[in-house]
N, C-alpha and C positions, 0 to 999 in steps of 0.2 A: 177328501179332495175339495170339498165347501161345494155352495151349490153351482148349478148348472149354468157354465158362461153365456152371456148376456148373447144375442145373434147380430151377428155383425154389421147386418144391413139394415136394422129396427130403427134406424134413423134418427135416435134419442137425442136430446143435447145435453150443453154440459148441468148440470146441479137442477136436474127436472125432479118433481118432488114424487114422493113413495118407494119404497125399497123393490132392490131387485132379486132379492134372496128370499128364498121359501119361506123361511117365516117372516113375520110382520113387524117391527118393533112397536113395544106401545105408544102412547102420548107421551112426549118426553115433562117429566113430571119433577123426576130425577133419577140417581143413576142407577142404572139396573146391572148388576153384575152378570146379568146370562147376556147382553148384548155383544159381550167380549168374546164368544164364543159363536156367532152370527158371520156368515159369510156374505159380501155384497158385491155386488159388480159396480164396474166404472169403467172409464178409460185414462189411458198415461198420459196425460198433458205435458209432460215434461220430463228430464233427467238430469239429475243434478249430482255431481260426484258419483256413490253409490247408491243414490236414493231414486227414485221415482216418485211425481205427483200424478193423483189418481187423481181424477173428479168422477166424484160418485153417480149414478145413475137416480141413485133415490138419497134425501138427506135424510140425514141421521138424526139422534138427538141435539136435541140444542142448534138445528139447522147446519151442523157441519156437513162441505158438499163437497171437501178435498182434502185428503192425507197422505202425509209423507210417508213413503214407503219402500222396505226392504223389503230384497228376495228371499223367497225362502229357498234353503239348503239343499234341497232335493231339487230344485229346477235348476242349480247352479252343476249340480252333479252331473246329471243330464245333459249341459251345455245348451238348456236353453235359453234363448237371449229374452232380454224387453227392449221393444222400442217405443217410441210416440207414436201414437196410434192403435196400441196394443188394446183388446176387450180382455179385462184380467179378473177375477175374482181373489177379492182380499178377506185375512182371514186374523182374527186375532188383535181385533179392531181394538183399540183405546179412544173412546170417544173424550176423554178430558183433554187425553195433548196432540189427539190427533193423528195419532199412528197406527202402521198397520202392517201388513205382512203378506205379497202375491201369493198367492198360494197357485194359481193357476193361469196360463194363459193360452185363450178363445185360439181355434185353426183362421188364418189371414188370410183374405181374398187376396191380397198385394203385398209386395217388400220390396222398397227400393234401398238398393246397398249403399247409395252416399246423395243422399242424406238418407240416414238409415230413418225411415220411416213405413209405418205398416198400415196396410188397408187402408191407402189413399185413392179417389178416383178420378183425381184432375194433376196433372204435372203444370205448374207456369212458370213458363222462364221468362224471367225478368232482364232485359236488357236497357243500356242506357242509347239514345239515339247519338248524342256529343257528353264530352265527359266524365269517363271515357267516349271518345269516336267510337260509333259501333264497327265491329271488326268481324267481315262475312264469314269470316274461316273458326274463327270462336262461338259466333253465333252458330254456326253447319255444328260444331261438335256438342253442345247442350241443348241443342235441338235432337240429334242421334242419341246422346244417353237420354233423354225424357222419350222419345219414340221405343227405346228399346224395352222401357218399361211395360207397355203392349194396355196403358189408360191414358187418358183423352189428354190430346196436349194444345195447351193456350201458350200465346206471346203476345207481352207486354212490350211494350217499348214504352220505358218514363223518360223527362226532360224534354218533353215537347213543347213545349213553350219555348225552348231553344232554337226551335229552325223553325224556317218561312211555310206557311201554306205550302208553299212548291215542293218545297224540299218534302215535307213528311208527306204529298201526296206522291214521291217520286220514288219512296220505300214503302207504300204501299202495294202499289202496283208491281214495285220489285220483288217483295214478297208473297203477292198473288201467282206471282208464275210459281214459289216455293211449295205452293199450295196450304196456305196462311194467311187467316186474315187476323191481323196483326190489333189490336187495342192500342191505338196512341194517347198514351195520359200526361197530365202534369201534377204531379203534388203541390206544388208552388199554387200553382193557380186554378186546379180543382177538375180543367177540364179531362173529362173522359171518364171520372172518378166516377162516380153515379151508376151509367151504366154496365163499369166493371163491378161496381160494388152488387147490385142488381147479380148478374151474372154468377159472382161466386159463391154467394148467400143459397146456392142450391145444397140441399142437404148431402156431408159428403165430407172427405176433407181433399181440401186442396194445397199443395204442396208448390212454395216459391222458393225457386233456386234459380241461381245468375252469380256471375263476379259479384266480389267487394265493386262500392263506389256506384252500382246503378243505381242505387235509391230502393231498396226492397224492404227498409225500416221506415223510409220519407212513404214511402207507397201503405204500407201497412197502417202508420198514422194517421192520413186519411183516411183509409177504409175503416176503420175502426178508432175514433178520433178520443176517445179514452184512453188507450195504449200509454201513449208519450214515450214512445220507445226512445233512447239513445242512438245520435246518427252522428256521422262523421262526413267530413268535408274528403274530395279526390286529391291526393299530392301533386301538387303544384308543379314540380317536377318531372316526378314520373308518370302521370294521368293512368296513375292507381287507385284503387280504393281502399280506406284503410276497414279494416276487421272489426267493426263492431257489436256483431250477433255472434254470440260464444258458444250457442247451446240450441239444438230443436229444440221449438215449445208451439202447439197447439192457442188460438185463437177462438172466440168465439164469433161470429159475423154474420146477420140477419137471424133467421128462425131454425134453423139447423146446418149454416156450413162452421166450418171449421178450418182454417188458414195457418200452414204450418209455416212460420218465421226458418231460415237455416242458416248455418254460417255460408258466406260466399267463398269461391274458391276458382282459380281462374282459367284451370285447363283440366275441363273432364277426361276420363279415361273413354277409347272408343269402344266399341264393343267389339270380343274378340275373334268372333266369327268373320271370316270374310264373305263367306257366303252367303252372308245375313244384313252386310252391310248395305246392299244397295234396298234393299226390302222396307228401311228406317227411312229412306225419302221417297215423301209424300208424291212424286211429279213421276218415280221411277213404276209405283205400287199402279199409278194409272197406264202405265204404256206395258206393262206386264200383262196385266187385267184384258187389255186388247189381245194377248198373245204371247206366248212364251218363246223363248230364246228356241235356237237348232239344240243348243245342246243342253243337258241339266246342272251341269257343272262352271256354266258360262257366268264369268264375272265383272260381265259389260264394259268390258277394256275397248271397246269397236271393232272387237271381234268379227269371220266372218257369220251370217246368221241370227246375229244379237239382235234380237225386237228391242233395245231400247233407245241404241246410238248413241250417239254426242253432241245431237242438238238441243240439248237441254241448259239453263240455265245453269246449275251447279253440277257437270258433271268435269271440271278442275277441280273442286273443292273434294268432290268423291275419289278421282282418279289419287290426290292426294292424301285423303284419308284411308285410302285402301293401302298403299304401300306402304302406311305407318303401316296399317295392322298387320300386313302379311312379313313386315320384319320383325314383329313382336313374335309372330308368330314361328318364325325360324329363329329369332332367338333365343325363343322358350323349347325349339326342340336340341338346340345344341347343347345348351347350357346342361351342363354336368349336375347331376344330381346331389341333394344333400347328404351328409350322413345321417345314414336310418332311410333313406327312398331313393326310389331308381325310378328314369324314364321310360313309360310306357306311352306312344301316341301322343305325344307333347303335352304329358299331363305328368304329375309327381304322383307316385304309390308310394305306402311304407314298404318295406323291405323287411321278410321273413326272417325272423329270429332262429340265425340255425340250429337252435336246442329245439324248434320245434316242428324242425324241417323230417318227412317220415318219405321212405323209398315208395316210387311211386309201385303199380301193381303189375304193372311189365317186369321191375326190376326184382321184384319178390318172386316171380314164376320162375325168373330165370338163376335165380339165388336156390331155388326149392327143388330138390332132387328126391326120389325113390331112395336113397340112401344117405342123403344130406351132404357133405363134405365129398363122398366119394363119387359124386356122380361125374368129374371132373375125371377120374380115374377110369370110367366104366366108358367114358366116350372116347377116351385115348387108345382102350382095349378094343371097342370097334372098332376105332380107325386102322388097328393096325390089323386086323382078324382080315378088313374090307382088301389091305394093300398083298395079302397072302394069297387072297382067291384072285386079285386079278394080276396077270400075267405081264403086263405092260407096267406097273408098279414095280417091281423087280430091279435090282441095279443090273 
């Protein structure tokens, strides 16, 4: 299994020098053929097709401190995944071309399923303040998927430079009732930059997700002003973003954080709990905390009873997002099942293969007779033995 995965919270960064594998390599001198046989840990910076890049925890020889790497055969079997963020142990190392082979991958503090990233402890959604205009009902839903993740959630707002003193103090305070204090930056012109950078330079990896078009490759350039990532302009006409982060990839940024770049995408799914949904805002989590609902089932419609009401700032955007979920959710109970699963509790099961379907233990007792087949014969003779002794049986 090679050695013992790396611990997830060791707070290491990328290409720190000395090995993380029980043995030592020597002085890289030249090439040692038992080094091929050496297992090291690192983390997945990236995926590319079918490959993964590791950055290793300790360099190698000749200073190598990241290899291309396949899965091995036996994790695919399994069906276990890699993602960015993964602590893996690679095995079967070629330090001339750089390749290597997972052999194993560390248990994950975290998993976010879109952007598939693991063991992150900051979510930041990145929005634009004007072009795109920010839209309260888009921002309410990538606010809910990064809350549902249940780690620390930051908002950014880039393009400040765009609107007047008034204006971005006027979504501040809007956002304070959200219970958010929001980071106003410019890429263009630097402000705000500093003190975010400050901030997410905490050892960690932190995770930007938002639409195409708010600038979270403009934003990342600055933070990390060696990048030079590829950015794209908002169409003109439809004040969209166009796509030009294709792939998660891991960051390095001050002394041990880590900034996960994502592809943008413009309408998150909500999460499918209704009962879970009001729990995701921050403004709902404080009037709860004073006191629970009459009842435990209560879904803050303005119910009577309901400790939370409707004199809250976003409770349209919630009453809105609830009825998407509770039609997802009835239409995930009507919807007919596939072949091969059946509906149980508005969730999909396989369906038993009936070669291997076996009578339950009721139906064997009652199959099993004192005399096998005849016992079918012996209860016809009582019955008729019962209708001779009583008198009332009789025609």
């Amino acid at each position: 299994m090679g050695a013992e995965a790396p611990d997830p919270g060791d707070g290491s960064r990328l290409g720190s020098p000395g090995l993380s594998s029980v043995q030592r390599a020597p002085e890289p001198g030249g090439p040692d053929p038992s080094l091929a046989a050496m297992a090291v840990g690192g983390l997945v910076v990236a995926l590319e097709a079918n490959f993964c890049r590791v950055a290793l925890e300790s360099a190698g020889p000749g200073g190598v401190d990241q290899l291309l790497c396949v899965r091995r055969t036996r994790l695919g079997k399994t069906g276990q995944q890699i993602c960015v963020g993964d602590r893996v142990t690679v095995e079967g190392v070629d330090w001339t071309s750089r390749r290597g082979a997972v052999a194993a991958v560390a248990p994950r503090s975290s998993l976010l399923a879109r952007p598939a990233v693991a063991n992150c402890n900051r979510v930041v959604v990145v929005m634009a303040l004007v072009q795109p205009d920010l839209d309260p009902i888009q921002l309410t839903r990538f606010l809910l998927t990064a809350e549902a993740t249940g780690v620390q959630v930051d908002l950014v707002l880039t393009k400040a430079d765009l609107l007047t003193p008034q204006r971005l103090e006027e979504w501040r305070q809007r956002l304070a009732t959200w219970g958010y204090g929001p980071w106003l930056v410019s890429a263009q012109t630097g402000a705000g930059i500093e003190p975010l950078r400050q901030h997410l330079a905490e050892p960690g990896i932190a995770v930007l997700c938002g639409p195409s078009g708010v600038g979270k490759s403009s934003l990342l350039n600055a933070l990390v002003p060696d990048l030079a990532l590829r950015v794209g302009a908002v169409s003109g006409r439809l004040q969209r973003g166009r796509h030009t982060t294709r792939h998660v990839e891991l960051f390095a940024i001050g002394a041990g954080g880590l900034l996960a770049d994502t592809p943008g995408f413009n309408r998150p799914d909500l999460p499918p709990d209704p009962g879970a949904l009001a729990g995701l805002f921050p403004e709902v989590r404080g009037r709860l905390g004073a006191g629970g609902c009459r009842f435990t089932n209560c879904l803050h419609q303005g119910d009577p009873g309901c400790a939370v009401g409707s004199d809250w700032p976003r409770h349209l955007h919630y009453l809105q997002c609830l009825d998407q979920v509770l039609a997802q959710e009835a239409a995930a109970k009507s919807r007919p099942a596939e072949p091969g699963l059946k509906q149980r509790g508005g969730r999909s099961e396989p369906r038993l293969d009936p070669r291997l379907r076996q009578l339950s233990r009721k139906r064997r007792r009652q199959g099993d007779g004192p005399q096998g087949d005849d016992s079918s014969t012996d209860r016809d003779g009582e019955e008729g033995e019962d209708r001779d002794l009583d008198p009332g049986a009789r025609g």
